[in-house]
Backbone as a printed PyTorch tensor [residue, N CA C, xyz], in Angstrom:
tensor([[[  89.5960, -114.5720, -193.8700],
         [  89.9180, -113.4790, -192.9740],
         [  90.0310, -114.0320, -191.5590]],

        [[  91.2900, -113.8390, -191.0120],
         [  91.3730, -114.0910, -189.4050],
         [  90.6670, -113.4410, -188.4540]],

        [[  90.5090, -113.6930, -187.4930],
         [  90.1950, -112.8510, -186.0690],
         [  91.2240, -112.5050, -184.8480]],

        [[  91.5810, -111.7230, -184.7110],
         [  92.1150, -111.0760, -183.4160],
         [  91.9440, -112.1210, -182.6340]],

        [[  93.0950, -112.2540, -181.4160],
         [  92.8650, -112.5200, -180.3990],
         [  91.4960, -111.3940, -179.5410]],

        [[  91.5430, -109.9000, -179.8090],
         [  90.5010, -109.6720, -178.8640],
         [  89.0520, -109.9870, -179.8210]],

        [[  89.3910, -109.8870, -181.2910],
         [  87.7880, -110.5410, -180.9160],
         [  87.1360, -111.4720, -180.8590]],

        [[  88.1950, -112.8190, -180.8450],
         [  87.7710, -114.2620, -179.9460],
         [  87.4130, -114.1410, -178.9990]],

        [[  88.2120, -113.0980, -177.6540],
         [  87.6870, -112.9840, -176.2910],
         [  86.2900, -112.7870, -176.2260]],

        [[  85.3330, -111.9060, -177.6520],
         [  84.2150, -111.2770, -177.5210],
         [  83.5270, -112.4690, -177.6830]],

        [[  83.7940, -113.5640, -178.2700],
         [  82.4580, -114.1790, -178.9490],
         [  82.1380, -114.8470, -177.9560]],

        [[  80.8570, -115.0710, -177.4100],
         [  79.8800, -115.9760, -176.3770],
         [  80.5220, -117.1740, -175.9960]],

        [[  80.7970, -117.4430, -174.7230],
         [  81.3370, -118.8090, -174.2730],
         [  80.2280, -119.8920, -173.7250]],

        [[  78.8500, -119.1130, -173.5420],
         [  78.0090, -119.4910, -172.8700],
         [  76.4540, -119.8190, -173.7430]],

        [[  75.3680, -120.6770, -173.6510],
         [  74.7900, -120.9040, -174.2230],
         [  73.2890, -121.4110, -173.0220]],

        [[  72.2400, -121.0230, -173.2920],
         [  71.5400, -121.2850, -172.3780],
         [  70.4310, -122.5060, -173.4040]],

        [[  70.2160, -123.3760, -172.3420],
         [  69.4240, -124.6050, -172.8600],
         [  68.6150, -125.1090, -171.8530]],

        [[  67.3150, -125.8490, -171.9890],
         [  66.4500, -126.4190, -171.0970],
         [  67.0920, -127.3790, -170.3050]],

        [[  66.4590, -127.8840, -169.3440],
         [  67.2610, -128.6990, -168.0900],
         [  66.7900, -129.8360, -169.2090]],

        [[  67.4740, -131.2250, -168.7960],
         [  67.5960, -132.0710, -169.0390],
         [  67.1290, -133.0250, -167.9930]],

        [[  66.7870, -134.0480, -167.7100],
         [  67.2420, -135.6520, -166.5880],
         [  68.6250, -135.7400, -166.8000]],

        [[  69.4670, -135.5450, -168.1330],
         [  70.3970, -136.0790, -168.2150],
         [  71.3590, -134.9560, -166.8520]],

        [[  71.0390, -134.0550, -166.9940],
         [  71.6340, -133.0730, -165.8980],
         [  71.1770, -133.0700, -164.6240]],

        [[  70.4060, -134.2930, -164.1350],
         [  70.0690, -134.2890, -162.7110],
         [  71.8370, -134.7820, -161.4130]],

        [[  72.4880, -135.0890, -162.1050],
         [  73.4520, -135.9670, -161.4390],
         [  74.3140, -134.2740, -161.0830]],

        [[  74.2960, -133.4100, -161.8330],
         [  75.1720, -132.6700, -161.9950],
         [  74.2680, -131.4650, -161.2120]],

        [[  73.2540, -130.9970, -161.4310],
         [  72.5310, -130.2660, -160.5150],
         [  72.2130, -130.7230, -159.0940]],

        [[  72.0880, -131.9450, -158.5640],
         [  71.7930, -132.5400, -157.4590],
         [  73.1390, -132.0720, -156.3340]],

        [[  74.7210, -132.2530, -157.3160],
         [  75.6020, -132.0760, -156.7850],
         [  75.9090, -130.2200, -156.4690]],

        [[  75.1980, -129.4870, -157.5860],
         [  75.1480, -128.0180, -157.3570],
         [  74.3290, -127.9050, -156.1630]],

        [[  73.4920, -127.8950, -156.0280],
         [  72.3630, -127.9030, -155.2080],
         [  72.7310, -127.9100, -154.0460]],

        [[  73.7060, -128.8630, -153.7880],
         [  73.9420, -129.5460, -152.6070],
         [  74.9500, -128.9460, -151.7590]],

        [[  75.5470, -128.0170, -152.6030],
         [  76.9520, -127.6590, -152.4630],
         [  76.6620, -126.7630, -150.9730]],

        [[  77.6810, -126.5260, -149.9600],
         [  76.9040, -125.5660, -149.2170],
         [  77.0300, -123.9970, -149.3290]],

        [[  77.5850, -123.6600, -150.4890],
         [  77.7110, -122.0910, -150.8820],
         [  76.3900, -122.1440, -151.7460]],

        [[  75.8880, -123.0030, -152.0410],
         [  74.7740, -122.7750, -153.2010],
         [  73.4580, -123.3110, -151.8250]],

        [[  73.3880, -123.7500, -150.9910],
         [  72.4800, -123.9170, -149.4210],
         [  72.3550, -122.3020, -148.9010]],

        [[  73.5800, -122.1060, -148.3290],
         [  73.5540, -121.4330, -148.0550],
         [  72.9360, -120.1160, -148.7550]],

        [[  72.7720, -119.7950, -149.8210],
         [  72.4190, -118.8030, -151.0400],
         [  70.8360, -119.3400, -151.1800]],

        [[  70.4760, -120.0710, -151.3920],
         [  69.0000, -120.3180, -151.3120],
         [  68.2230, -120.1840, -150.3460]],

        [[  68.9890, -120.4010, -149.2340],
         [  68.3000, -120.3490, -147.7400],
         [  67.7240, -121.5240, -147.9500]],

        [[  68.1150, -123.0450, -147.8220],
         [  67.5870, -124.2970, -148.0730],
         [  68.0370, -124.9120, -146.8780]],

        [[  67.7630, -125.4780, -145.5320],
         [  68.0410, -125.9690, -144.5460],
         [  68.0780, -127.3820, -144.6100]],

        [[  67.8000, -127.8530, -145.5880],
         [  68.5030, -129.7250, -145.4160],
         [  68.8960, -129.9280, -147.2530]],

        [[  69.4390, -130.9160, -147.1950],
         [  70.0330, -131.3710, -148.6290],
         [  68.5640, -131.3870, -149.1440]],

        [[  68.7710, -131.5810, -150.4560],
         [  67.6520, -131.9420, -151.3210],
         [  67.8200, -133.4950, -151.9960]],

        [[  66.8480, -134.3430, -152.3360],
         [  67.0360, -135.2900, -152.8730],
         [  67.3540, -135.3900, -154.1610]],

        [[  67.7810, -136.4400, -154.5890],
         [  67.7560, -136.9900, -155.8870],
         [  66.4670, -136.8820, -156.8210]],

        [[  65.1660, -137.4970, -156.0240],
         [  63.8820, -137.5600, -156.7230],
         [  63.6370, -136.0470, -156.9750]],

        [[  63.7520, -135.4000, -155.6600],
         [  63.4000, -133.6720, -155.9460],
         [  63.8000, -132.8870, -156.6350]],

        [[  65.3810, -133.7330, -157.1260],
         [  65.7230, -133.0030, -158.4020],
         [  65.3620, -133.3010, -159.5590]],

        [[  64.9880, -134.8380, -159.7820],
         [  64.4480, -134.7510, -160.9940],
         [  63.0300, -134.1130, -160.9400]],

        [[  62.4330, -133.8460, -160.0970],
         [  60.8870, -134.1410, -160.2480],
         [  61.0900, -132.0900, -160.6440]],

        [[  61.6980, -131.2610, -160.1030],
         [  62.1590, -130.0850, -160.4100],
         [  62.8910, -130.0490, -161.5970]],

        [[  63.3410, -130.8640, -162.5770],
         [  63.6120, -130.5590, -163.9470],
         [  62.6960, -130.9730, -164.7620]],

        [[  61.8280, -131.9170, -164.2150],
         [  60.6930, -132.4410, -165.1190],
         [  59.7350, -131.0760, -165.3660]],

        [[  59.5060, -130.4750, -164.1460],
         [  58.3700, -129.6550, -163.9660],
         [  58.8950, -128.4990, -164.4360]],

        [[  60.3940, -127.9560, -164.9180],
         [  60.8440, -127.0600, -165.2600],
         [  60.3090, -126.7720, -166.9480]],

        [[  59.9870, -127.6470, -167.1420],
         [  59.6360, -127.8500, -168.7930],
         [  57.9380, -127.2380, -168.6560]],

        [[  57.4520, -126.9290, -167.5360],
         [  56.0160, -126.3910, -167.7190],
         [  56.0400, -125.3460, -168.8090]],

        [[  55.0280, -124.6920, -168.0960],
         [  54.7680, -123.3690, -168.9170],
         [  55.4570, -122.0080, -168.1190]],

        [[  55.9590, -121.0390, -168.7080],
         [  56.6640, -120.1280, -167.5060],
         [  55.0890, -119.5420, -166.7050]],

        [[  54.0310, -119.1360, -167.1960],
         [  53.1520, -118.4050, -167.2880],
         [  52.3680, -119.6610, -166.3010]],

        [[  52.3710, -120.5480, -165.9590],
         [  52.1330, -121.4840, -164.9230],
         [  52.3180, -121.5740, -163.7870]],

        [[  54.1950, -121.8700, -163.9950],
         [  54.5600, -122.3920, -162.7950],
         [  54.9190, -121.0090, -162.4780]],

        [[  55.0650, -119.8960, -163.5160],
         [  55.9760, -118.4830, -162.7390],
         [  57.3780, -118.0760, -162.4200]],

        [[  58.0150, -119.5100, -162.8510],
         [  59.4210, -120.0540, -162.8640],
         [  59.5830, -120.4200, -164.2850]],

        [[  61.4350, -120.1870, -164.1240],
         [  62.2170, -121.0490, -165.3860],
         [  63.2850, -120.6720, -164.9000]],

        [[  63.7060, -122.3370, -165.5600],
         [  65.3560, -122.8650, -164.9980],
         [  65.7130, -123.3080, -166.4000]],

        [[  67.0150, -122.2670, -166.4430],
         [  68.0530, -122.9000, -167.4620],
         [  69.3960, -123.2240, -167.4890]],

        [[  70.1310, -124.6760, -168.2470],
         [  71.0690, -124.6740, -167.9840],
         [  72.1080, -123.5430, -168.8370]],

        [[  73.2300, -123.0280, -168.4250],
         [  74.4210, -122.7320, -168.6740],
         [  75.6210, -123.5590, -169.4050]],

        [[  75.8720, -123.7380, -170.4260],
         [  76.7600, -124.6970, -171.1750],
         [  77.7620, -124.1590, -171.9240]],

        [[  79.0430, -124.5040, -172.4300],
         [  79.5600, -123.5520, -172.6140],
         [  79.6630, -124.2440, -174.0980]],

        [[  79.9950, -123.1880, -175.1120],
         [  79.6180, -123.5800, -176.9110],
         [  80.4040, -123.8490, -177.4060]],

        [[  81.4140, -124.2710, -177.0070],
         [  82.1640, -125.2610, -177.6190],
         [  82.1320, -127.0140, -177.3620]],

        [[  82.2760, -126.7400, -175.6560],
         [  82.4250, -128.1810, -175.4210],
         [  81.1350, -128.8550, -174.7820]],

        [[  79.8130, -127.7940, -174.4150],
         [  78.6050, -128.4490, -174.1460],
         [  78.8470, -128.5070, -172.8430]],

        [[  79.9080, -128.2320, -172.0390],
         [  80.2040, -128.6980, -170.5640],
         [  79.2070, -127.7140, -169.3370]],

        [[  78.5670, -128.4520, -169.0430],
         [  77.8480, -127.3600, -168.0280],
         [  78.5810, -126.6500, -167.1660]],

        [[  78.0450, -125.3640, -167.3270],
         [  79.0700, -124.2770, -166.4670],
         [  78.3840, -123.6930, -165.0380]],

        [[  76.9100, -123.5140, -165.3370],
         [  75.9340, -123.0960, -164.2860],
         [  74.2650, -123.2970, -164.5500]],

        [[  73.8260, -122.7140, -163.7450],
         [  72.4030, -122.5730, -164.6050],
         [  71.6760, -121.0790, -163.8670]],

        [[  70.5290, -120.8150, -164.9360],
         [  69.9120, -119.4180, -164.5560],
         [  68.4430, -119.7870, -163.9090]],

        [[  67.9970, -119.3990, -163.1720],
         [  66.7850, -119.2250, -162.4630],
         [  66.3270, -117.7140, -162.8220]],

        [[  64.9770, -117.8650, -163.5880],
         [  63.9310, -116.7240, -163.4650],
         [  62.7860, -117.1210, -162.6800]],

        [[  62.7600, -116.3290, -161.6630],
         [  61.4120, -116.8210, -160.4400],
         [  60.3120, -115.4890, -160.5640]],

        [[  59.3120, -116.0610, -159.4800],
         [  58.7100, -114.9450, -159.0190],
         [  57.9010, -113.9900, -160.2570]],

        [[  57.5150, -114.8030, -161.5910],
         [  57.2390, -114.0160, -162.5250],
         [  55.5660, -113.3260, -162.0470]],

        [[  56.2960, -112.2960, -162.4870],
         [  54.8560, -111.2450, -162.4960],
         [  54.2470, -110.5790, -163.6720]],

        [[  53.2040, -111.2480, -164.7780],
         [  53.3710, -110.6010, -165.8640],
         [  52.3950, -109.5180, -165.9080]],

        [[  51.7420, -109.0340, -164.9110],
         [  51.6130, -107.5780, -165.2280],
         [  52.5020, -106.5540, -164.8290]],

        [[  53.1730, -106.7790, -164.0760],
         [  54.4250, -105.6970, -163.6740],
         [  55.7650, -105.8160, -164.5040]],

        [[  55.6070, -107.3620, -165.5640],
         [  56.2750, -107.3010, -165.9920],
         [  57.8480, -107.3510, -165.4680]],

        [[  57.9470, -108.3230, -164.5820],
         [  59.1450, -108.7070, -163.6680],
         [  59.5540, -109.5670, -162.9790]],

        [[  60.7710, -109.8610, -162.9940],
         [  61.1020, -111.7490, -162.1850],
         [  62.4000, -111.4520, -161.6190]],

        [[  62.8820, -112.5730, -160.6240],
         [  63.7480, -112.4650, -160.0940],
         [  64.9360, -113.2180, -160.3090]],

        [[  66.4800, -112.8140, -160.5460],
         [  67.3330, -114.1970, -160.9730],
         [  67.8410, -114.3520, -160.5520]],

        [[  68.3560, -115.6080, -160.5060],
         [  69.0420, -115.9010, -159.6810],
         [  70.3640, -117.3110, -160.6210]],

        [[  71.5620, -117.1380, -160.3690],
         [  72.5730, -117.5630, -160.4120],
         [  73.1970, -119.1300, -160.5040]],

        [[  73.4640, -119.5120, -160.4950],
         [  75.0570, -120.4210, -160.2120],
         [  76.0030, -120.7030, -161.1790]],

        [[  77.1570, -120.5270, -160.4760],
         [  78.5740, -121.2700, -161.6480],
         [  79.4820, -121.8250, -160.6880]],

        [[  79.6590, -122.9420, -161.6610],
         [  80.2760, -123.4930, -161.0830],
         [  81.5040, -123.6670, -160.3780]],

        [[  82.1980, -124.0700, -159.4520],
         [  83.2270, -123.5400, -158.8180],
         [  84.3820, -123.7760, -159.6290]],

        [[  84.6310, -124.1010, -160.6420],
         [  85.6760, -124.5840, -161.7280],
         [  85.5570, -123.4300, -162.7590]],

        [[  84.6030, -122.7130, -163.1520],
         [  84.3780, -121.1330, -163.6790],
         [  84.2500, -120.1900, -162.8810]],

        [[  84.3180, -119.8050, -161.5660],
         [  84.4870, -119.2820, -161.0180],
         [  85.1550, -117.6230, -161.3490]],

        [[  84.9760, -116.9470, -161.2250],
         [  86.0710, -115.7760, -161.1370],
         [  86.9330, -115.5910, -162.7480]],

        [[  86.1400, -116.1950, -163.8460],
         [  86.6330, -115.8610, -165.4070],
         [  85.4400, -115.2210, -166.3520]],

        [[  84.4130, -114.2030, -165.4260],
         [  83.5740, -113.5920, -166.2600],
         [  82.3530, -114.3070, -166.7940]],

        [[  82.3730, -115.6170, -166.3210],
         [  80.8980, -116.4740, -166.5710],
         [  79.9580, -116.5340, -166.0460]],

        [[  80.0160, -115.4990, -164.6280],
         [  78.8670, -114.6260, -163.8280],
         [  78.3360, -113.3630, -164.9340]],

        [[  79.1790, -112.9100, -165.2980],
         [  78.7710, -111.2260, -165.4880],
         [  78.1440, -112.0660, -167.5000]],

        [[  78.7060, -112.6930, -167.9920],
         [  78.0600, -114.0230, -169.4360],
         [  76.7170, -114.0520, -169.2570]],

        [[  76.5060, -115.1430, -167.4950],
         [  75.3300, -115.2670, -167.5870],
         [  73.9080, -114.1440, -167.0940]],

        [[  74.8700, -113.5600, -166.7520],
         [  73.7220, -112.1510, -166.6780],
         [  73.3100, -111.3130, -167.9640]],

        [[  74.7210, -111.2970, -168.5490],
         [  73.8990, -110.8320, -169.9720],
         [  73.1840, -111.7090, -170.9030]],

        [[  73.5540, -112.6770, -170.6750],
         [  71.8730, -113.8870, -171.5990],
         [  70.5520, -113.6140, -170.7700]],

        [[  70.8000, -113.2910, -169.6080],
         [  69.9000, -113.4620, -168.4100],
         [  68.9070, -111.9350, -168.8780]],

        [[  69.7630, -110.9560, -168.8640],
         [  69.0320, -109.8370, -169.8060],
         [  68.2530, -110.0310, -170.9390]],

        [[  69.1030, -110.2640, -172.0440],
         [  68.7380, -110.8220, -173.1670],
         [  67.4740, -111.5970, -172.9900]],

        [[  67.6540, -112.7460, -172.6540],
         [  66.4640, -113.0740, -172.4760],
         [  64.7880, -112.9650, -172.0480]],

        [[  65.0210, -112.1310, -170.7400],
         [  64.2150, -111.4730, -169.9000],
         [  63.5590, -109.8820, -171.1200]],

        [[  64.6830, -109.3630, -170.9810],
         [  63.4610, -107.8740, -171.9630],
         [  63.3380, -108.1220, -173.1850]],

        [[  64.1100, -108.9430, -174.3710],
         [  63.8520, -109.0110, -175.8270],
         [  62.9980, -110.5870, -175.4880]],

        [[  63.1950, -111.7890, -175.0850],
         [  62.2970, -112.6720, -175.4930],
         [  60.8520, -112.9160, -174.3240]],

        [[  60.6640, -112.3520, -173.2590],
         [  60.0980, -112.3920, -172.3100],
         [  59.1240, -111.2310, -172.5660]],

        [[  59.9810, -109.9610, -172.9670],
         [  59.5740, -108.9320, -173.1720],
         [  59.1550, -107.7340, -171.1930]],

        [[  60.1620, -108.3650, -170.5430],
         [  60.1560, -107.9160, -168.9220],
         [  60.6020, -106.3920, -168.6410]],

        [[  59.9840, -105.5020, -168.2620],
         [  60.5380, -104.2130, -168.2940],
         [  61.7820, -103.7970, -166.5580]],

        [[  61.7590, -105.3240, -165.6000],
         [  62.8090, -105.2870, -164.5600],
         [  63.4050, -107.3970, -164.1570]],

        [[  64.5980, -106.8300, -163.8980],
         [  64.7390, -107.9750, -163.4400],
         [  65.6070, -107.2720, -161.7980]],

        [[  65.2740, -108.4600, -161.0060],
         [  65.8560, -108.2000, -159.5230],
         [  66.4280, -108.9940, -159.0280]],

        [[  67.0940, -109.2230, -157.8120],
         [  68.0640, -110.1170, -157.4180],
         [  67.9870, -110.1470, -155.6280]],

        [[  67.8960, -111.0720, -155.1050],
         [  67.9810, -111.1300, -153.7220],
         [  69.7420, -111.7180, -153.4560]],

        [[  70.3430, -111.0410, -152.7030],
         [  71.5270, -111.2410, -152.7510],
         [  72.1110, -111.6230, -151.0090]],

        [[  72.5970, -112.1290, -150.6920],
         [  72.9080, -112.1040, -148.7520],
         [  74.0250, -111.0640, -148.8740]],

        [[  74.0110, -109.8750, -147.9680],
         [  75.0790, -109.2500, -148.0690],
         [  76.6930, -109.8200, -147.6310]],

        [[  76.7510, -111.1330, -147.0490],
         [  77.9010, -111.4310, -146.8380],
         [  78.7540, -112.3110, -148.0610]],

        [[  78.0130, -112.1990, -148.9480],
         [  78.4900, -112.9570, -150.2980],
         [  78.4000, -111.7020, -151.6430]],

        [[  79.6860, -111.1820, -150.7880],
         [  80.6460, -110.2490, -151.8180],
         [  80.5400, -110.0250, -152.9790]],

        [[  80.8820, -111.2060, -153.1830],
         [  81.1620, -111.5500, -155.1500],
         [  80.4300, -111.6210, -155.8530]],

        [[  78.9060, -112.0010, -155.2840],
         [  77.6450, -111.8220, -155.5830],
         [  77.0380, -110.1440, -155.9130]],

        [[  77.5930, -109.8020, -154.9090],
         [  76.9220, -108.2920, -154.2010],
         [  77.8570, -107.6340, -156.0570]],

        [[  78.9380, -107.4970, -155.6470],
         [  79.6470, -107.0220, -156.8630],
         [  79.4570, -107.2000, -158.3670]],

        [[  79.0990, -108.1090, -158.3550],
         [  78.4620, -109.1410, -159.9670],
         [  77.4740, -108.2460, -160.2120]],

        [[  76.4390, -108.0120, -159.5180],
         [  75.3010, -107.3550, -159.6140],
         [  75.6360, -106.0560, -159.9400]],

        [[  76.6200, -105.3350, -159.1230],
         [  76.3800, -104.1020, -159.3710],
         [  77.7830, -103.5180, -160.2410]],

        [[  77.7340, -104.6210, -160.7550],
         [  78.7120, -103.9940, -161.9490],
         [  78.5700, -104.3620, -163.1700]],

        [[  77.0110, -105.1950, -162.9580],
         [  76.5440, -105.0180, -164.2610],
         [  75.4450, -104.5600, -164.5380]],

        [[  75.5070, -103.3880, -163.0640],
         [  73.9550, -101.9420, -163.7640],
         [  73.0510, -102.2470, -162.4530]],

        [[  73.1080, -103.3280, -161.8530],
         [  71.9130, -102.9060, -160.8010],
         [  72.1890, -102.1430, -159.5980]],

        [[  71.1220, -102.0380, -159.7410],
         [  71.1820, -100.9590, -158.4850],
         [  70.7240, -101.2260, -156.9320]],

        [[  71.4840, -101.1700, -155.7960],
         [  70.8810, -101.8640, -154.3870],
         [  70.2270, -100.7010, -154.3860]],

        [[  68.8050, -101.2700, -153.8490],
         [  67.4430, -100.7610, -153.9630],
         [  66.9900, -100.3440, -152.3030]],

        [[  67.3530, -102.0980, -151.9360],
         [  66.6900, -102.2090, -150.1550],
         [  68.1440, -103.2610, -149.6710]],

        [[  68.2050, -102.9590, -148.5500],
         [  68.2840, -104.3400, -147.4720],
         [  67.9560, -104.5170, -146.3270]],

        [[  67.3570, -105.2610, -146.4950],
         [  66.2940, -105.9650, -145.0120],
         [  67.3570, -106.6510, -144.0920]],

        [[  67.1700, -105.8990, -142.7820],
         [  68.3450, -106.3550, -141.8710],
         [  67.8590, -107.7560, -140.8510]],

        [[  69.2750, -108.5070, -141.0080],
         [  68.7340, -110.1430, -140.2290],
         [  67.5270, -110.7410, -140.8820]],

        [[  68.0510, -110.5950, -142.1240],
         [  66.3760, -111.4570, -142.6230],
         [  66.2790, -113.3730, -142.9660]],

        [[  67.7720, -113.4770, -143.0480],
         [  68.0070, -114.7440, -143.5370],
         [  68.9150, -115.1800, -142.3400]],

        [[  68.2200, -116.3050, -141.5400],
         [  69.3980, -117.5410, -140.5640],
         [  70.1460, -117.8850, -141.1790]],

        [[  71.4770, -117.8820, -140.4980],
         [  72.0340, -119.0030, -141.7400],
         [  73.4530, -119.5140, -141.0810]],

        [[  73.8980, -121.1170, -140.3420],
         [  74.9470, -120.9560, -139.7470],
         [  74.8010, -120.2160, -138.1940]],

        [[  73.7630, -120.4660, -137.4480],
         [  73.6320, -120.1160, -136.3310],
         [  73.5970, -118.2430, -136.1030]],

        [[  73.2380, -117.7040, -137.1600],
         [  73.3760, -116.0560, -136.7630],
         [  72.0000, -115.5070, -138.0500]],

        [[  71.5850, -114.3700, -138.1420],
         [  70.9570, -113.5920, -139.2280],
         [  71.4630, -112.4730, -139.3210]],

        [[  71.2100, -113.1600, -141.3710],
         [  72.3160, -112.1840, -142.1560],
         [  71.3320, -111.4110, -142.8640]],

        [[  71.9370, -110.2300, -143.5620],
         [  71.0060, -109.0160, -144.0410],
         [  70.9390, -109.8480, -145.7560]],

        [[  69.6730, -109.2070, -146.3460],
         [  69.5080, -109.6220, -147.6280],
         [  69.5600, -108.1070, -148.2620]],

        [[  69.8900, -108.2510, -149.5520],
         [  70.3120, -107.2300, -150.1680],
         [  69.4560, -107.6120, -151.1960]],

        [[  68.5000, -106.6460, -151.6480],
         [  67.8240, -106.3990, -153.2390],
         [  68.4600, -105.3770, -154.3780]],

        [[  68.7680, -106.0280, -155.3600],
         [  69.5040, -105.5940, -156.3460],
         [  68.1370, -105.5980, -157.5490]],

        [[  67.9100, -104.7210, -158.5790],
         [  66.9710, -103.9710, -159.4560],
         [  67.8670, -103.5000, -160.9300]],

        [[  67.6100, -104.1820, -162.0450],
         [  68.3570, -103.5970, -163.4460],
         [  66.6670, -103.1660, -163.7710]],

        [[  66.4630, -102.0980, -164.7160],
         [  65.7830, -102.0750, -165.6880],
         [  65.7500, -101.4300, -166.7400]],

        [[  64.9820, -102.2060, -167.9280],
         [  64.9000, -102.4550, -169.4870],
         [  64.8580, -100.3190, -169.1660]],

        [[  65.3640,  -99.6390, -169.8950],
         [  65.4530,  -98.4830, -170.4630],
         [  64.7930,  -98.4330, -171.7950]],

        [[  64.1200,  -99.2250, -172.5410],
         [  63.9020,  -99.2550, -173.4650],
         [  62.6920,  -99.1300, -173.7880]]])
């Protein structure tokens, strides 16, 4: 039995997996980027060592460090596409914060709005999290939009909260939660 062209479009392009060393060369260069600086609020490059020593330590325990970083790969060709950040875990409130990247070569083909739904997935069925949230800079659009077109809701924004580029920009909090 064949498949449709639309329901190839449906099946998962994306696959989430633990960081690697082998992915330090390739995160060092994300990291570095200055749309991904700028988005962290990170004021000098980061090193090489700091990246590995941040994928080593990514392998803790979530319930430790309170963090988890995963890569983004895509399931056919294994090619890294982005990776997901869950921060800020709180397990009695039952909530963390995520945070993003893709790469500028996936850009703008739906592998934002992919990794938010693993990012779900993951968070209320294997985490078992009843919110996930998002700190967003309001001058990064595409961000702002990603979010809220896939259910969250702007909650707050704190005005001039982030320097960035000689001026302060407003941060925007974005809020999904588990209905379930």
């Amino acid at each position: 039995m064949s498949m449709s062209s639309e329901q190839c479009t449906m099946l998962p392009r994306l696959r989430l997996r633990a960081l690697s060393l082998l992915d330090a060369d390739t995160l060092y260069a994300w990291e570095n980027s200055p749309e991904a600086s700028a988005s962290a609020g990170t004021q000098h490059p980061l090193s090489a060592e700091f990246i590995r020593s941040y994928i080593t330590e990514s392998a803790t325990s979530l319930t430790t460090k309170g963090e988890l970083a995963l890569l983004a790969e895509h399931t056919t060709t294994a090619e890294p596409v982005g990776y997901l950040q869950l921060l800020a875990y709180e397990p009695i409130s039952r909530r963390m914060s995520v945070g993003l990247y893709i790469a500028p070569a996936y850009r703008r083909q739906g592998y934002g709005r992919e990794l938010l739904q693993l990012a779900r997935e993951y968070a209320f069925r294997r985490l078992g999290l009843r919110m996930l949230y998002a700190e967003v800079l309001a001058s990064n659009e595409a961000s702002c939009a990603l979010f809220r077109s896939f259910g969250y809701s702007h909650i707050a924004t704190l005005p001039a909260w982030q320097w960035l580029d000689g001026s302060y920009h407003d941060l925007r909090y974005y809020q999904l939660c588990n209905n379930q």
